[in-house]
C-alpha positions in Angstrom: 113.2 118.2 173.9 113.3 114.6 172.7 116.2 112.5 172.3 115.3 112.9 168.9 115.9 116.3 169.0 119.2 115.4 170.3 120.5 112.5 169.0 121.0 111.2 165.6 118.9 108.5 164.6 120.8 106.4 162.7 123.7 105.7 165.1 121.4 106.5 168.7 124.7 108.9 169.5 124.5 112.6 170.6 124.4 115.1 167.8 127.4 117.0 168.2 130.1 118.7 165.6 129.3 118.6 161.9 125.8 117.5 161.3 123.0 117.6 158.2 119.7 118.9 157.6 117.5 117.0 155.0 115.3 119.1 153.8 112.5 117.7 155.3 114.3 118.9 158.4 115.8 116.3 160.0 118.9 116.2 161.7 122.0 114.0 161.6 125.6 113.2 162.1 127.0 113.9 158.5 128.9 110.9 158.2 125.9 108.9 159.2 123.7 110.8 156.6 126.2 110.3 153.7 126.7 106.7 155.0 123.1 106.0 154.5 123.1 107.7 151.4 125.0 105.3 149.9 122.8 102.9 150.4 119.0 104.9 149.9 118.2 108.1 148.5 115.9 109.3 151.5 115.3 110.9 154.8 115.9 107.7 157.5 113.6 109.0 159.5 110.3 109.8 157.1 111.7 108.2 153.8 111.1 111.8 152.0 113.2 110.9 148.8 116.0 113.3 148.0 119.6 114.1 149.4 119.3 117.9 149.4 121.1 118.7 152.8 122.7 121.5 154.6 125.4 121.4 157.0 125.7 122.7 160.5 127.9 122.9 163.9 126.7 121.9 166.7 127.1 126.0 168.2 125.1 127.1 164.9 122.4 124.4 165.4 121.3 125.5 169.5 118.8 128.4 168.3 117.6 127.1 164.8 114.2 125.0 164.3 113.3 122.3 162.5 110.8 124.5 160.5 113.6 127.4 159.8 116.0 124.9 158.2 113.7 122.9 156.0 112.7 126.6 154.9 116.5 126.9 154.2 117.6 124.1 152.5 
C-alpha cells in the first residue's frame, strides 16, 4: 500500500473519518474534495471532470477497492 492509498492528496494527511470516492475512484478527505470543488470540477488527482462522489468511513473503507467503488458510484 502507497501513501497514496493512505493519505489524501490534496492536504498530504492520513485518510481517516468521512472521506469521498470520485468516481474515477479516488479517495479523499470530504472537506478537501468539496474544497477543491469549489474551485474545479475534477478529480485532483487524474483531472477526470465531474463531481459524482460517494461517501465513506474510514471502518467501511478497510476492505473496499478502488475498482469496487468506481463500479459503485
Amino acid at each position: 500500500m502507497t501513501s497514496q492509498d493512505t493519505d489524501c492528496i490534496i492536504c498530504a494527511e492520513p485518510l481517516t473519518g468521512t472521506c469521498s470516492v470520485t468516481r474515477c475512484g479516488h479517495m479523499f478527505h470530504d472537506h478537501c474534495l468539496q474544497t477543491w470543488f469549489a474551485q474545479k470540477l475534477c478529480c485532483p488527482l487524474c483531472k477526470t471532470e465531474g463531481t459524482s462522489v460517494r461517501k465513506l468511513h474510514a471502518p467501511e473503507r478497510a476492505d473496499v477497492s478502488a475498482e469496487a467503488l468506481a463500479r459503485a458510484i
